[in-house]
Structures are given as C-alpha cells and as structure tokens.
TIDOKE-656371 format. One record per atom (N, C-alpha, C): residue in one letter; x, y, z. Coordinates in steps of 0.1 Angstrom, whole numbers, plus 5000, padded with zeros to 4 digits. Example, Ala and Ser with C-alpha at 12.3 -4.5 7.8 and 13.67 -1.06 7.14 Angstrom:
A513249435078
A512349555078
A513249675078
S512849785071
S513749895071
S512950005079
END
This chain:
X511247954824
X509948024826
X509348064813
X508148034811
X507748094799
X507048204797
X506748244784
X506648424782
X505348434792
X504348344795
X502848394802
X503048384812
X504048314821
X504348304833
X505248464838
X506148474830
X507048584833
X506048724831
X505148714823
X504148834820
X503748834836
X502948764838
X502248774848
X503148814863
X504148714863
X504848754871
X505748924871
X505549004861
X505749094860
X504549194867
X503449164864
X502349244864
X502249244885
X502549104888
X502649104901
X503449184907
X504749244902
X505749304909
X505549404904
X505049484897
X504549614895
X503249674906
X502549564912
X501649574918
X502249604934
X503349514939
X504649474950
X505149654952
X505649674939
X506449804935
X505249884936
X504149944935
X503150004941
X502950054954
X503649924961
X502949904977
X504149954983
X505449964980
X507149994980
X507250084989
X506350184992
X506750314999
X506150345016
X507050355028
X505950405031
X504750465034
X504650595026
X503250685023
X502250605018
X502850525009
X501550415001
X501350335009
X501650265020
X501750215029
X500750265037
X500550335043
X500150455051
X498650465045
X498450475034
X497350515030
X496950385029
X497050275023
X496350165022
X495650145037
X496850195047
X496250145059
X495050245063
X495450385059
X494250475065
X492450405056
X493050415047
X491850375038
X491650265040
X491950165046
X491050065054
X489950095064
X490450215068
X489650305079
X488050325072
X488650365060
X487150445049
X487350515045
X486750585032
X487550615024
X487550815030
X488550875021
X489251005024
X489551075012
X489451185014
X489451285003
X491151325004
X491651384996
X493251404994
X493551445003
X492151635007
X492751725017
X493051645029
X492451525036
X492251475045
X493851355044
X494251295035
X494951215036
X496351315039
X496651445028
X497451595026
X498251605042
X496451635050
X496551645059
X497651575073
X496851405070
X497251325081
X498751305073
X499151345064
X500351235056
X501451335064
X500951515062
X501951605063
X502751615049
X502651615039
X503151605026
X502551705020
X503151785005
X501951875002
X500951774991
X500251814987
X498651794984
X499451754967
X500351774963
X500951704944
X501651564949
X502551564958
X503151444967
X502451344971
X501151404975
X500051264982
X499351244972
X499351344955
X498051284950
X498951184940
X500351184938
X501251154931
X501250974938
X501350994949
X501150854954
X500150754955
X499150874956
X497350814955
X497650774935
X498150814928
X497950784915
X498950654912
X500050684917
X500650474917
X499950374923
X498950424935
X498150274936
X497150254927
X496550404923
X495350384917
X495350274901
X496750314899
X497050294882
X497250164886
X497950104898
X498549934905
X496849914902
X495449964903
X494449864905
X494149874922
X494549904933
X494649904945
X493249984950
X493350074947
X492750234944
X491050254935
X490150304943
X489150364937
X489150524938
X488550564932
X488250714932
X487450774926
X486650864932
X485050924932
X484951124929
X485251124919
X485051294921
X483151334925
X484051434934
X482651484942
X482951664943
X482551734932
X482451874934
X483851914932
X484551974936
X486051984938
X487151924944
X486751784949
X487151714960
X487151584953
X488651474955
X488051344945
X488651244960
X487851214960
X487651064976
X488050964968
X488850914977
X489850764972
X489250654986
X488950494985
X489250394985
X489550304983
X489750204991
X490650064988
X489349984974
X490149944967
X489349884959
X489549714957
X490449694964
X490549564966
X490849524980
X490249524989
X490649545007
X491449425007
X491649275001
X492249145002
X493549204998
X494449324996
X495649374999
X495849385009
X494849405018
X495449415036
X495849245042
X495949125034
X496049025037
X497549005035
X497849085025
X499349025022
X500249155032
X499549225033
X500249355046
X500549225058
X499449185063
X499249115074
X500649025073
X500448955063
X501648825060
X503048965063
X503049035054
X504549105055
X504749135072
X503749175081
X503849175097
X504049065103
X504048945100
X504248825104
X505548775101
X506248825090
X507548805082
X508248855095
X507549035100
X508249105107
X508449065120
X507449005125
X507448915137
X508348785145
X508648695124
X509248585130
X510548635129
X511148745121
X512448795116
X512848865135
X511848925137
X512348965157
X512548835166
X511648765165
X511948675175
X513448595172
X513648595158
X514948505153
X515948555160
X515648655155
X516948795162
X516948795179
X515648785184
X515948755201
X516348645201
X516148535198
X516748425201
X518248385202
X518848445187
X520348465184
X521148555195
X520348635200
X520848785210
X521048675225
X519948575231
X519748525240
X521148405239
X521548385225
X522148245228
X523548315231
X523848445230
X525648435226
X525648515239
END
C-alpha cells in the first residue's frame, strides 16, 4: 500500500472512529430530524451537558457536524447527511447477520 493510499485510508477510519459510540450514534440520528441545541440533545441523551458536548465535538472535528452559535446557545447539524447512507448499509449488515443466525438456529 502506498503512503497516499494508507493516508487516506487513515483519515477514513478516524472518520469510522467518530461514528464508534452509541451517543454519536444517537445524535447523527436525532439530527437527521433537524438540527438541536445541546440543551435539547443534554436532554433527550440523559447525559450531563460536558459528556454530550464532548461528543458533539468528535463529530464536529470528524467533519460530520455543523454548528451555529446563537446568543448563549450553539445548535448543531448534520453537515454531511450522505453519513446516514453508510448507517443504512451498517442496518443491512444487521439484518443479513439475523437472518444467517435464524437460518443456522432453524437447521440444527
């Protein structure tokens, strides 16, 4: 592999490792919804308000992430929504990995 290939393929799995958790998880999905202010994600996450912004700041730094200060308040959304495509693929992974597993449960 060479050095521009492995670069890049680095930059990809830092992006992967971003997505790793699932609170970051959680929010990519809320914030598909539209976007949300911390207190509001704080809120739905149940986490305190340093924990959710700690995680809002790994996607934001992945590139994932926009954010808008507004008065005392800083609103986060998706800044690249074509992340919810490779979510979709990883629920398909999840899908054919169950049915494998029913199949195998069916035969024995």
């Amino acid at each position: 592999m060479d050095s521009h290939t492995q670069a890049r393929l680095s930059l990809q799995a830092g992006i992967i490792k971003a997505l790793a958790h699932p609170t970051r998880l959680f929010i990519v999905q809320e914030l598909n919804r539209g976007e949300r202010c911390v207190c509001q994600l704080t809120e739905l996450i149940g986490s305190d308000m340093s924990t959710v912004s700690r995680h809002l700041s790994v996607l934001k730094n992945a590139g994932i992430l926009a954010d808008d200060k507004r008065g005392n308040q800083v609103w986060y959304s998706l800044k690249v929504p074509c992340v919810l495509n490779f979510l979709g693929c990883v629920e398909t992974v999840l899908d054919e990995n169950a049915r494998e597993t029913l199949s195998l449960q069916n035969t024995e």
